[in-house]
C-alpha positions, 0 to 999 in steps of 0.5 A, a space after each residue: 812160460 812159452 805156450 805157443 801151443 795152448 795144449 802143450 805148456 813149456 815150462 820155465 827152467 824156474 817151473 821146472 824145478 819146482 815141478 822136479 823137486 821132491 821136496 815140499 813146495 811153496 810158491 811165491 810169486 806176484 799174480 800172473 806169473 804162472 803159480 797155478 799152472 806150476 803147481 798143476 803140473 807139479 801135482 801131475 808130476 806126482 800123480 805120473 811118480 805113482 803119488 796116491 792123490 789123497 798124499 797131496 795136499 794143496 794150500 791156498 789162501 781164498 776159496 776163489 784161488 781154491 777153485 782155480 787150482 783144482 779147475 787147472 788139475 783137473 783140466 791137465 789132468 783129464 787125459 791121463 787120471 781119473 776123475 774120481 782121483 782127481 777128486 782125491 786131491 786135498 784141495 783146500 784154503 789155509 783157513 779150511 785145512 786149519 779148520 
């Protein structure tokens, strides 16, 4: 991923597709190679395509990844979203959602 510009991300052409799709997401990938911040951008994509936050369910396996993800959301999205939709978002880990 270019990220010359830590404010303005570049995807991949790989991220790009999954942020393009309109399929449900699944990412698999070894750590480090930029699974958070592909599906914080897919999670935006769809918040800017009019997706009621609360119709967005993110699943990741610990509470630490949990965290992760909703930091990345959160900080990507604060220019545009409201925090309160933010907070709408089902952030949860496998465990916790099958709970």
């Amino acid at each position: 991923m270019s990220n010359s510009n830590p404010e303005k991300i570049v995807p991949t052409p790989e991220q790009q597709a999954i942020i393009d799709s309109k399929e449900d997401t699944i990412v698999v990938s070894n750590p480090g190679t930029g699974k958070t911040t592909t599906l914080a951008l897919k999670v935006i994509d769809l918040l800017e395509n009019k997706v009621n936050p609360e119709e967005i369910l993110c699943l990741t396996f610990t509470a630490k990844a949990k965290k992760e993800m909703f930091d990345a959301i959160f900080e990507k999205a604060k220019e545009e979203f409201s925090d309160a939709d933010i907070m709408k978002i089902n952030i949860h880990t496998f465990h916790s959602f099958a709970y």
